[in-house]
C-alpha atoms as an extended CHARMM CRD file, in Angstrom:
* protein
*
       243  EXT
         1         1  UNK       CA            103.9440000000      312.3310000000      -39.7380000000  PROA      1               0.0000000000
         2         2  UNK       CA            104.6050000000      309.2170000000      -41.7880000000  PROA      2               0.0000000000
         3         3  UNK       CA            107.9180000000      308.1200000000      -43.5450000000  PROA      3               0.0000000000
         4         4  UNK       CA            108.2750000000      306.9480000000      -47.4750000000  PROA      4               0.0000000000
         5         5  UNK       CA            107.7360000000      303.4100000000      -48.2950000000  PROA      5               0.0000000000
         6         6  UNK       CA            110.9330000000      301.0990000000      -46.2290000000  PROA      6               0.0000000000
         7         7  UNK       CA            114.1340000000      300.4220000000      -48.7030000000  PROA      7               0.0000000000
         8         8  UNK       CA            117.8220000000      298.5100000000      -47.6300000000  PROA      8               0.0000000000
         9         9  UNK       CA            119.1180000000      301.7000000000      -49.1260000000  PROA      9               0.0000000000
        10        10  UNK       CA            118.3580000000      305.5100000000      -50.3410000000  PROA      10              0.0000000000
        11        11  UNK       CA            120.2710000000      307.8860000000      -52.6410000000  PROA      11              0.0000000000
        12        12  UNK       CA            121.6620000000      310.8330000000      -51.0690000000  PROA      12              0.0000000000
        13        13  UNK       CA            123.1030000000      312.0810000000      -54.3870000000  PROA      13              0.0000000000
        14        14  UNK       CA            126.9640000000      311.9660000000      -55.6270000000  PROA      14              0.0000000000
        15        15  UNK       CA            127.1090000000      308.6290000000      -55.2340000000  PROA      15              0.0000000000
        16        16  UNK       CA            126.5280000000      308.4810000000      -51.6530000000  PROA      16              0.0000000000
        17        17  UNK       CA            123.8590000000      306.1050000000      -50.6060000000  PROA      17              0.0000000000
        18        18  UNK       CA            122.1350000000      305.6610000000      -46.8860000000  PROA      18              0.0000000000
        19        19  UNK       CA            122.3900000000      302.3480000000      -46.2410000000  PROA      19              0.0000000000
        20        20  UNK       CA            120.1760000000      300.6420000000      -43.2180000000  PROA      20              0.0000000000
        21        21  UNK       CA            122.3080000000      300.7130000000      -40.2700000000  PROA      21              0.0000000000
        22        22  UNK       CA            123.0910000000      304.0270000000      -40.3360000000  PROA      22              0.0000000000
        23        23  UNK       CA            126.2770000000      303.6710000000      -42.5260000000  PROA      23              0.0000000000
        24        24  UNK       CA            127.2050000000      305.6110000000      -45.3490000000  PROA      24              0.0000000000
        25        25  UNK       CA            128.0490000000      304.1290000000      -48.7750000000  PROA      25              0.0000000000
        26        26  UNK       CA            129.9360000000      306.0060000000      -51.2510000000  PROA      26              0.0000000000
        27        27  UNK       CA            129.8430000000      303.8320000000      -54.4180000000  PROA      27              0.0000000000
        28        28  UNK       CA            133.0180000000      305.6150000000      -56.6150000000  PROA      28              0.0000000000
        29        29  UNK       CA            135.6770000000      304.4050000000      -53.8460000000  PROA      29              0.0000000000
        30        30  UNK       CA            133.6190000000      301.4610000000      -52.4560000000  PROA      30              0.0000000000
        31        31  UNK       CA            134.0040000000      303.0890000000      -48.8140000000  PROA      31              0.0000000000
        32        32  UNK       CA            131.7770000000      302.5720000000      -45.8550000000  PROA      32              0.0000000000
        33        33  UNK       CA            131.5270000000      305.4370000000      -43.4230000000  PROA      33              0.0000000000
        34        34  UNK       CA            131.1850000000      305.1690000000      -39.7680000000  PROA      34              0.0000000000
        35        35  UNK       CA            130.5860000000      307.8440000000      -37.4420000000  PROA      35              0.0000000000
        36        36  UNK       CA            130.0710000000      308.3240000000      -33.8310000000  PROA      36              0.0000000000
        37        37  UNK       CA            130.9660000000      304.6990000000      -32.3460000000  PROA      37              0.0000000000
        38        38  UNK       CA            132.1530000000      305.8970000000      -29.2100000000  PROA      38              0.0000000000
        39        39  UNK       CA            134.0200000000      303.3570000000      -27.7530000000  PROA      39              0.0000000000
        40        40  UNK       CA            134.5000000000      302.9830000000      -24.5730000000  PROA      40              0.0000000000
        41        41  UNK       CA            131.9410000000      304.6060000000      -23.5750000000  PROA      41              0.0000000000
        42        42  UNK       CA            130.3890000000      301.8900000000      -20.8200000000  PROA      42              0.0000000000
        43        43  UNK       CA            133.5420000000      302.5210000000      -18.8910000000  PROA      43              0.0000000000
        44        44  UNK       CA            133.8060000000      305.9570000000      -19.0230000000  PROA      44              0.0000000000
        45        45  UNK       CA            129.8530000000      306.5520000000      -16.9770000000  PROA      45              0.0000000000
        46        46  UNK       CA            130.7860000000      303.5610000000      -14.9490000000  PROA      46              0.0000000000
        47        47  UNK       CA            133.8770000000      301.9780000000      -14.9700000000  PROA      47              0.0000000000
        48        48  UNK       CA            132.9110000000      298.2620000000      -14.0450000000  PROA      48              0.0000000000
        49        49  UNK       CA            130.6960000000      297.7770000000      -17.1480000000  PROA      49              0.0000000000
        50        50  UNK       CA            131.7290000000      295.7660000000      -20.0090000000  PROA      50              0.0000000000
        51        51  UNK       CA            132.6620000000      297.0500000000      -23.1750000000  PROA      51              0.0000000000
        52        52  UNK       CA            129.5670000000      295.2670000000      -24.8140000000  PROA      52              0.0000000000
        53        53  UNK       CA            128.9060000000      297.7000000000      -27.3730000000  PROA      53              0.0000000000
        54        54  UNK       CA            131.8800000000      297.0780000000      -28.8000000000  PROA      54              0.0000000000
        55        55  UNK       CA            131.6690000000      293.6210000000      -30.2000000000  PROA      55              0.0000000000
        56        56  UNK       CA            128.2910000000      294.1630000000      -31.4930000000  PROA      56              0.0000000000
        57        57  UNK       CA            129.6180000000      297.8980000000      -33.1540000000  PROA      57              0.0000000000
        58        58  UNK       CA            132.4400000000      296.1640000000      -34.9160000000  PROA      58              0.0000000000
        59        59  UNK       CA            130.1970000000      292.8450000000      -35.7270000000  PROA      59              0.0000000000
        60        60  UNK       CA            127.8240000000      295.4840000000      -37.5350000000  PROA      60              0.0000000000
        61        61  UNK       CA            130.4300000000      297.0960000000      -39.5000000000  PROA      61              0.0000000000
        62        62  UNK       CA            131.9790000000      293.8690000000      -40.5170000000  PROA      62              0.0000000000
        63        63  UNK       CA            128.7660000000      292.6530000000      -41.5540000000  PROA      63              0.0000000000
        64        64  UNK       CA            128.1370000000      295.6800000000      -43.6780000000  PROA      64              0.0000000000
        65        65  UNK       CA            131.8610000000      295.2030000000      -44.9540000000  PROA      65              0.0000000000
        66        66  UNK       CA            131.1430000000      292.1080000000      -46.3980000000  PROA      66              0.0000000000
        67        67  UNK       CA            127.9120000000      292.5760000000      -47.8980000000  PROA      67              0.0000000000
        68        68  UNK       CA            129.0900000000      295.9340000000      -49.9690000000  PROA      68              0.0000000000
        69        69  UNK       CA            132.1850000000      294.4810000000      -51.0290000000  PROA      69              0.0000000000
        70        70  UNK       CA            133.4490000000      297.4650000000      -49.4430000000  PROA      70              0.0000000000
        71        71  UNK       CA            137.6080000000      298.0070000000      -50.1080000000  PROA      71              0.0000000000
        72        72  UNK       CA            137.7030000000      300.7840000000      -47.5590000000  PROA      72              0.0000000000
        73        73  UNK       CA            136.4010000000      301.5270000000      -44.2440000000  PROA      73              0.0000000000
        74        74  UNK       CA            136.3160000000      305.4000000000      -42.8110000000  PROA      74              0.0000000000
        75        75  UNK       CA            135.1460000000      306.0380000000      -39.2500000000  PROA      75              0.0000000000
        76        76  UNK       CA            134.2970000000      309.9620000000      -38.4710000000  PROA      76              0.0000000000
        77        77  UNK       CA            135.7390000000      310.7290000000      -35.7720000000  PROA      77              0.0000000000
        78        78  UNK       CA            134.6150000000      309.9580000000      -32.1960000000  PROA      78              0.0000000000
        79        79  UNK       CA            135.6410000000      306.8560000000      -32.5300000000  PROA      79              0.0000000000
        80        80  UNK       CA            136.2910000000      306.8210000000      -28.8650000000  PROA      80              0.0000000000
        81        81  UNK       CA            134.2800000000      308.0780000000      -26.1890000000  PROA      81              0.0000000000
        82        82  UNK       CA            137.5920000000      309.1530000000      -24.4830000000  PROA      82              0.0000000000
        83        83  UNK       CA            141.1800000000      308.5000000000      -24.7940000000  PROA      83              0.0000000000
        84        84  UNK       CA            141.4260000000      307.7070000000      -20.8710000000  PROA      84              0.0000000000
        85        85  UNK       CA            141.1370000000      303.8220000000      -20.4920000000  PROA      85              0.0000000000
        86        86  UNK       CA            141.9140000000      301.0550000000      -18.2420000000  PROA      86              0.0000000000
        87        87  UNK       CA            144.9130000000      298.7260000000      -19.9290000000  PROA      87              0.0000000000
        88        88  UNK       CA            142.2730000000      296.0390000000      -20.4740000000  PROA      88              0.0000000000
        89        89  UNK       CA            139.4950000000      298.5240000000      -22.3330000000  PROA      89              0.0000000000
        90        90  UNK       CA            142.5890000000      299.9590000000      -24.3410000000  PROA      90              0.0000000000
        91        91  UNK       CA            143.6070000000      296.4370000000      -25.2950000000  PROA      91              0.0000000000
        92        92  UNK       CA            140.2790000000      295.4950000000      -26.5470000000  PROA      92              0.0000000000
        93        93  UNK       CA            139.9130000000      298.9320000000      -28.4810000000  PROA      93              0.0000000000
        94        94  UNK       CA            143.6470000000      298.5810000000      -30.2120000000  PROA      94              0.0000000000
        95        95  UNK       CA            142.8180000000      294.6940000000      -31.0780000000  PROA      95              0.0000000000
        96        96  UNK       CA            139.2750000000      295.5030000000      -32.8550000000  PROA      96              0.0000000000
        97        97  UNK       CA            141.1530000000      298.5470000000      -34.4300000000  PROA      97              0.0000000000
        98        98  UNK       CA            143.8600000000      295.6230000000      -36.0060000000  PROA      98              0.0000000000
        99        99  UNK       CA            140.9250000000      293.6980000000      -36.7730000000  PROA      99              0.0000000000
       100       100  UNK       CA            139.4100000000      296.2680000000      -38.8760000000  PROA      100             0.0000000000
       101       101  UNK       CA            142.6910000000      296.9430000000      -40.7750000000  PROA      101             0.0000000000
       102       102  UNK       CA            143.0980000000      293.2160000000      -41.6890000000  PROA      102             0.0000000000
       103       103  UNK       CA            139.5050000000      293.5250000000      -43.6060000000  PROA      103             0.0000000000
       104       104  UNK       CA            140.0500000000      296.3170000000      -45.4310000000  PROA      104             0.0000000000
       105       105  UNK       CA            141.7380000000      299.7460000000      -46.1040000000  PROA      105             0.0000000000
       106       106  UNK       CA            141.0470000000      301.8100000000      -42.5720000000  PROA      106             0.0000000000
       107       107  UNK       CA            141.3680000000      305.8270000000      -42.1260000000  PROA      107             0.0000000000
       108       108  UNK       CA            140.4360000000      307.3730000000      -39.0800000000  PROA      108             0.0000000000
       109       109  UNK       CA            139.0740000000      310.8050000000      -38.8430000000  PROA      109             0.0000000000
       110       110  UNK       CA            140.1460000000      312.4160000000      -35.4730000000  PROA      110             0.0000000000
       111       111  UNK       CA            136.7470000000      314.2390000000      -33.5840000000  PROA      111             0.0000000000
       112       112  UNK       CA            136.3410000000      315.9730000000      -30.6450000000  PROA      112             0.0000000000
       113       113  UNK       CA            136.4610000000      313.1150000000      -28.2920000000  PROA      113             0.0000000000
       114       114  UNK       CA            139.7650000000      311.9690000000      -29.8290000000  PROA      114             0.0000000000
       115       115  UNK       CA            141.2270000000      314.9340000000      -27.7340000000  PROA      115             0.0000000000
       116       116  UNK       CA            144.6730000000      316.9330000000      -28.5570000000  PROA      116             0.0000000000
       117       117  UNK       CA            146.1220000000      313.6070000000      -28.5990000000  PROA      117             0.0000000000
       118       118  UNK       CA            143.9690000000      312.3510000000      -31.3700000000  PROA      118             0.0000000000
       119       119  UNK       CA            143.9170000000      309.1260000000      -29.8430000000  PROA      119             0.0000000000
       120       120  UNK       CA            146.8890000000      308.1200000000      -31.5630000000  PROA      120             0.0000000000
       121       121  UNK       CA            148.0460000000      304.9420000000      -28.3220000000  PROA      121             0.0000000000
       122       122  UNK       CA            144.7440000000      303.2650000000      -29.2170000000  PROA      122             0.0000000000
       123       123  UNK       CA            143.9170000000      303.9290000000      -32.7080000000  PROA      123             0.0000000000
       124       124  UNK       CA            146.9370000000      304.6670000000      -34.5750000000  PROA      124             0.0000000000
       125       125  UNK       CA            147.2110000000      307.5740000000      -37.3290000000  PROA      125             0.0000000000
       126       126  UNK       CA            144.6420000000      309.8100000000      -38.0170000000  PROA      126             0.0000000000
       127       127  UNK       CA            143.3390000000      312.2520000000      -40.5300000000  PROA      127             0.0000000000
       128       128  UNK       CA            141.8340000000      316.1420000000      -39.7370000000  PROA      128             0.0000000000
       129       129  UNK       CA            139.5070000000      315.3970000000      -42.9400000000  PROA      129             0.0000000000
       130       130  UNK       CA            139.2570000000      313.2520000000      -46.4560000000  PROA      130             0.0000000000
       131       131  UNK       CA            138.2680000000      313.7700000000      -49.9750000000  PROA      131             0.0000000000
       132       132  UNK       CA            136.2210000000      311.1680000000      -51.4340000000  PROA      132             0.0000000000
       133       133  UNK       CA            134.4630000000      311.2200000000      -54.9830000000  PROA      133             0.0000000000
       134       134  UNK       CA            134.1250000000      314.7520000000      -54.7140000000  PROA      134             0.0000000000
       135       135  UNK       CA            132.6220000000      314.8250000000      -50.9650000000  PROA      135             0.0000000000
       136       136  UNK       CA            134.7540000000      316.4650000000      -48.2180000000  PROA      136             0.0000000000
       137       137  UNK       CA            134.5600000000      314.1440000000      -45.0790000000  PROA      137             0.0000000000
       138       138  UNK       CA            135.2490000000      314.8420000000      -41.2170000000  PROA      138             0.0000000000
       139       139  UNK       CA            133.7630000000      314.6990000000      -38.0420000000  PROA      139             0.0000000000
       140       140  UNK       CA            131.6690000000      318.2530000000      -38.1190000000  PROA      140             0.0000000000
       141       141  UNK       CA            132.7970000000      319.8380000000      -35.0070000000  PROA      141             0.0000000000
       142       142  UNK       CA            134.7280000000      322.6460000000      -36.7360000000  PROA      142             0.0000000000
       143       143  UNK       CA            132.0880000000      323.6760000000      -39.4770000000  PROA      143             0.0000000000
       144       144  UNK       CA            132.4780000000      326.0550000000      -42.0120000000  PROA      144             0.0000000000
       145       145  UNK       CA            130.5270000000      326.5240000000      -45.5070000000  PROA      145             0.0000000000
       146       146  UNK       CA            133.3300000000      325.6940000000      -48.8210000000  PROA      146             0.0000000000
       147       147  UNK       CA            132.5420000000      324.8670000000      -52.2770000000  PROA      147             0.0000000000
       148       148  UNK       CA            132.4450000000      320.6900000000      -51.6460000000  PROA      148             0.0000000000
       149       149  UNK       CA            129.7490000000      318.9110000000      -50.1510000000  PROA      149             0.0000000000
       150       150  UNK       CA            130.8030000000      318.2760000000      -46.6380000000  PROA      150             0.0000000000
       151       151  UNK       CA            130.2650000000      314.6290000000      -45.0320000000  PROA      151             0.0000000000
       152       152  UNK       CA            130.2870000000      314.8980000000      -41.2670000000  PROA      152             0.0000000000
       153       153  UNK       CA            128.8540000000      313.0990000000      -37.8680000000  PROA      153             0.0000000000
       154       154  UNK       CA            129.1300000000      314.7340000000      -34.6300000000  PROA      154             0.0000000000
       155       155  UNK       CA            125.3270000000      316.0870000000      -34.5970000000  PROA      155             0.0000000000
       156       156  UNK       CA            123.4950000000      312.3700000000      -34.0650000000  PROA      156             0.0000000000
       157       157  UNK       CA            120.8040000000      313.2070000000      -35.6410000000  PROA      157             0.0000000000
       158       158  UNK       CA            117.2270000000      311.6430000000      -34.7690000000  PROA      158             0.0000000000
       159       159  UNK       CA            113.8900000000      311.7900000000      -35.4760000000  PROA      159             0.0000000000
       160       160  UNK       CA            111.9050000000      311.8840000000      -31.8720000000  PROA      160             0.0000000000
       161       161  UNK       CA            108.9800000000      309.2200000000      -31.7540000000  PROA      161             0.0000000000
       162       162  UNK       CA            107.6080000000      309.9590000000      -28.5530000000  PROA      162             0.0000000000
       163       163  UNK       CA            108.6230000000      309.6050000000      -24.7470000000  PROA      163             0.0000000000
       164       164  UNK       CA            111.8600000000      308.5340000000      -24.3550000000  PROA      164             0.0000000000
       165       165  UNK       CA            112.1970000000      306.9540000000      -28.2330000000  PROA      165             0.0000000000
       166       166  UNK       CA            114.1780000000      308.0620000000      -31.0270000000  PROA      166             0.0000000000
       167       167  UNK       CA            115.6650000000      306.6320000000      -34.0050000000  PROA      167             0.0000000000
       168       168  UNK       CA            118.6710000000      307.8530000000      -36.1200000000  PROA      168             0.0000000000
       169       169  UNK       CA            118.5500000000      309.5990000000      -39.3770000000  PROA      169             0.0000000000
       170       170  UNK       CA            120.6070000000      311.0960000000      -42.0320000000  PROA      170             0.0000000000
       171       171  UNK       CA            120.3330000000      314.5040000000      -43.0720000000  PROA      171             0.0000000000
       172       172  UNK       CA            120.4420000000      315.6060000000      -46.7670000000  PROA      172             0.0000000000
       173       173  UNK       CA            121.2450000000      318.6040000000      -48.7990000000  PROA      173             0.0000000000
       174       174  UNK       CA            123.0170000000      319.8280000000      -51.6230000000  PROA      174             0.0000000000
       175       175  UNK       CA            125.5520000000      321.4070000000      -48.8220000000  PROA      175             0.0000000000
       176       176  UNK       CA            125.7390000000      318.5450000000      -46.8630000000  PROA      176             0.0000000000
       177       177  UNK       CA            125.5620000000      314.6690000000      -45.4100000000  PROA      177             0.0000000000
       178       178  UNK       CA            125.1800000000      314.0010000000      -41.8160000000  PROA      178             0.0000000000
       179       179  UNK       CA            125.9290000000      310.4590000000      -41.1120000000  PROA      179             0.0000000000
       180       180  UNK       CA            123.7490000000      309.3250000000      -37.7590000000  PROA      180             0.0000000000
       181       181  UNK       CA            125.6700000000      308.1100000000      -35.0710000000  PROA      181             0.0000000000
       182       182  UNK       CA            126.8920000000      304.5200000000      -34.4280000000  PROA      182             0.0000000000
       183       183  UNK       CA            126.8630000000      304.2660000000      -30.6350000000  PROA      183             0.0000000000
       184       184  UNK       CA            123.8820000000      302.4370000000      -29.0070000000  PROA      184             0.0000000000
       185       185  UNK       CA            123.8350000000      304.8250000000      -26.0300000000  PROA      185             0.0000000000
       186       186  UNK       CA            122.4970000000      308.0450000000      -27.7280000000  PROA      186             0.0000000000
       187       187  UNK       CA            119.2140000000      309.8710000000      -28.2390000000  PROA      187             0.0000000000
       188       188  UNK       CA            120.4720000000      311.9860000000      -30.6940000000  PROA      188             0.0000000000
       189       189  UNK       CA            119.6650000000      315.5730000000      -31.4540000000  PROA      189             0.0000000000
       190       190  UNK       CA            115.9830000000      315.8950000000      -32.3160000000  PROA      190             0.0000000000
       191       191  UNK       CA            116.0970000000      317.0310000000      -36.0660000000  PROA      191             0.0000000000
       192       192  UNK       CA            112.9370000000      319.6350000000      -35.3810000000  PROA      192             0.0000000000
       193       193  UNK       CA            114.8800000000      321.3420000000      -32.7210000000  PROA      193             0.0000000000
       194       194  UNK       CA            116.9250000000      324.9310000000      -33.5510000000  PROA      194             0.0000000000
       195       195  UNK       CA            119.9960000000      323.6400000000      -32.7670000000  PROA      195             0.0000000000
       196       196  UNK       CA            119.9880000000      321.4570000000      -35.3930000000  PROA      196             0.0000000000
       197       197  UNK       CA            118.4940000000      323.8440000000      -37.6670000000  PROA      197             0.0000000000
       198       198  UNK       CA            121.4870000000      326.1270000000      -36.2420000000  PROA      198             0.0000000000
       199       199  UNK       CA            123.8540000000      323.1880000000      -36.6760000000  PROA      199             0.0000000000
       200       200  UNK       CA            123.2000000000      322.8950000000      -40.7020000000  PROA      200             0.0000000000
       201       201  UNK       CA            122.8020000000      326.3850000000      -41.1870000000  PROA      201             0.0000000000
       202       202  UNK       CA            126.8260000000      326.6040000000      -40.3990000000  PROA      202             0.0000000000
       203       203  UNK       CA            127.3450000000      324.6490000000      -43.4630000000  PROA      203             0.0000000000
       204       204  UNK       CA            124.8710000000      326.8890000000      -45.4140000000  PROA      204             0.0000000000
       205       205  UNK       CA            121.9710000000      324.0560000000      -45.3890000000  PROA      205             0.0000000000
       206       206  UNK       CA            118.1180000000      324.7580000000      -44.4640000000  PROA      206             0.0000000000
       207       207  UNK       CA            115.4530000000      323.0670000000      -43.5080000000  PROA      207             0.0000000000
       208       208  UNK       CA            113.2890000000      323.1390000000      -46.4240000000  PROA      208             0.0000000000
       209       209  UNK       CA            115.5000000000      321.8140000000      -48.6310000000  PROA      209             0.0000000000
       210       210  UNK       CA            117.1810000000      319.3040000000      -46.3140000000  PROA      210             0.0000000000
       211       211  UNK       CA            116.2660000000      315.8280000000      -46.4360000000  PROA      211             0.0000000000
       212       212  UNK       CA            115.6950000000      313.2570000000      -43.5000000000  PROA      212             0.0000000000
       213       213  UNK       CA            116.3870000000      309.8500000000      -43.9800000000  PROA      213             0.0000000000
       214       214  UNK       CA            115.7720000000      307.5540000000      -40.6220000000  PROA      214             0.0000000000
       215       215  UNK       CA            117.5730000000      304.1990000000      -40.8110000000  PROA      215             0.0000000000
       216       216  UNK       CA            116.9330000000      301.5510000000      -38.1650000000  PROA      216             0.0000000000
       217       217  UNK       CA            118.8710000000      298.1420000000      -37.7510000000  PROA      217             0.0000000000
       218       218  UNK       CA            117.1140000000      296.4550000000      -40.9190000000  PROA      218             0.0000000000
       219       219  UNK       CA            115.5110000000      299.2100000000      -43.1950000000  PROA      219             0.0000000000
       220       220  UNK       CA            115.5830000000      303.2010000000      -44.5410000000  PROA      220             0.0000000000
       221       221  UNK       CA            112.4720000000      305.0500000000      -44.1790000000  PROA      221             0.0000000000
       222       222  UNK       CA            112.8170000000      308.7510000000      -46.1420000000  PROA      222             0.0000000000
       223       223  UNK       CA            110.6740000000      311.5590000000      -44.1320000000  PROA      223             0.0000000000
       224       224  UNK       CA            110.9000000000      314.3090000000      -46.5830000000  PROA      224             0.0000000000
       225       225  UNK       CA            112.7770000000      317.7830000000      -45.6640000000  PROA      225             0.0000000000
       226       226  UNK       CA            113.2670000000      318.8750000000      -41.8040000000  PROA      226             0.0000000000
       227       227  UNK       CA            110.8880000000      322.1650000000      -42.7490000000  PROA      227             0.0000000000
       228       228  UNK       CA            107.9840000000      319.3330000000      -44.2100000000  PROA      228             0.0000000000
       229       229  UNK       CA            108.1640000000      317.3190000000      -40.9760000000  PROA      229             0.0000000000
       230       230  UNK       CA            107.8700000000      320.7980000000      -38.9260000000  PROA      230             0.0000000000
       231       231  UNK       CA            104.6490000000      321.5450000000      -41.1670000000  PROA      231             0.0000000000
       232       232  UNK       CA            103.5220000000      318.0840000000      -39.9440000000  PROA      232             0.0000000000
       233       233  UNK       CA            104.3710000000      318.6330000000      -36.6240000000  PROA      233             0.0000000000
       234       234  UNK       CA            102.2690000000      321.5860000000      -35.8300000000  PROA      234             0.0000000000
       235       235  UNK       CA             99.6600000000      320.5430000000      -37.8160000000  PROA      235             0.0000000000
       236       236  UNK       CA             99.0800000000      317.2770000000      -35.4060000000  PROA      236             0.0000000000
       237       237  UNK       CA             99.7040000000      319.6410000000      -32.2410000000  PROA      237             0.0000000000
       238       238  UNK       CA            102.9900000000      317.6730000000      -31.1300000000  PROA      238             0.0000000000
       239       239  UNK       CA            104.6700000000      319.1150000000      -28.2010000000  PROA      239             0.0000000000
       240       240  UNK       CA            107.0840000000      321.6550000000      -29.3560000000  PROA      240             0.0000000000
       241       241  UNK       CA            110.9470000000      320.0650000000      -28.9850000000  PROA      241             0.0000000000
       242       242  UNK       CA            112.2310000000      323.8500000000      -28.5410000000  PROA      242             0.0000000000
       243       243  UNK       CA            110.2520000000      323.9130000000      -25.6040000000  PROA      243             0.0000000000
């Protein structure tokens, strides 16, 4: 299996663009879409760990900011890992979320891991979903198929490269966008899997006509569709993800 030739950026169609990263660009509202950051997350699995991720998540996205000219920032939902959190890891979360909001316009899409609460102590208002330029966004863990194209996270999305190595990717159809998670701690769900293939088919996507986009720290590499790379797959005798 081999990817496209490397590029900063690739179309995704309607104006939404895959930027290298993982972050979503959609050029009509200049917005920058984050998904998946999980914050928090070293002190949920242990506690004592620092919040590390954190400053280097937020460093990222204020990079990225910058460099887009970007008036608006949406993250999509799981913003936190969990809403439980020592006063000092709650401080740090509701300071970097005051950061944000002194760049640029911020709007929070509530996930899963917001809980019933939404996560409202540490990150202040949140939305169920967004329109934007004609795309639907929110998180993806209540899917259902509807006349817009749907923008969502919550899958993490990855293309396996072997052992214990993965790196994120976009998916792409005329149905939907999955934006690859932000956190550093996940493997992601291998795209050549069936529960992904189950996961897209909820939104009425397939995998021949949905696109995979990987996107590391510096570059884009486009894979073709999710039914190609299974083609490619079997051809070369890879172990079989579904087991």
């Amino acid at each position: 299996m081999s990817a496209g030739p490397r590029a900063l950026s690739v179309s995704l169609g309607d104006g939404a663009t895959a930027l290298a990263g993982g972050m979503l660009w959609i050029e009509m509202t200049a917005s920058l879409v984050v998904a998946d950051l999980h914050l928090g997350y070293e002190e949920a699995i242990g506690g004592a760990l620092p919040l590390w991720s954190l400053d280097e998540s937020v460093g990222r996205i204020e990079a990225a900011l910058a460099a887009n000219g970007a008036r608006e920032l949406i993250l999509l939902g799981d913003v936190l890992h969990g809403v439980r959190l020592s006063e000092g890891a709650g401080e740090r979360v509701i300071a970097t979320m005051r950061r944000l909001r002194s760049i640029c316009a911020l709007v929070v899409v509530a996930g899963n891991h917001e809980g019933r609460t939404r996560g409202r102590a540490l990150l202040g208002d949140s939305v169920e979903e967004i329109e934007r330029a004609g795309l639907l966004l929110h998180h993806g863990d209540r899917p259902r198929i509807g006349t817009m194209r749907h923008v969502i996270g919550h899958l993490h999305p990855s293309v396996a490269l072997g052992g214990e190595r993965s790196v994120p990717a976009f998916l792409s159809a005329r149905e939907l966008i999955v934006v690859p998670a932000a956190t550093p701690y996940s493997r992601g769900l291998n795209i050549l899997t069936r529960d992904c293939r189950a996961a897209i088919a909820a939104y009425g996507a397939r995998p021949s006509s949905t696109d995979v986009v990987a996107a590391t720290a510096t570059h884009c590499y486009p894979f073709g569709s999710i039914g190609e790379l299974a083609r490619a797959a079997r051809a070369l005798r890879l172990p079989d993800p579904n087991g």
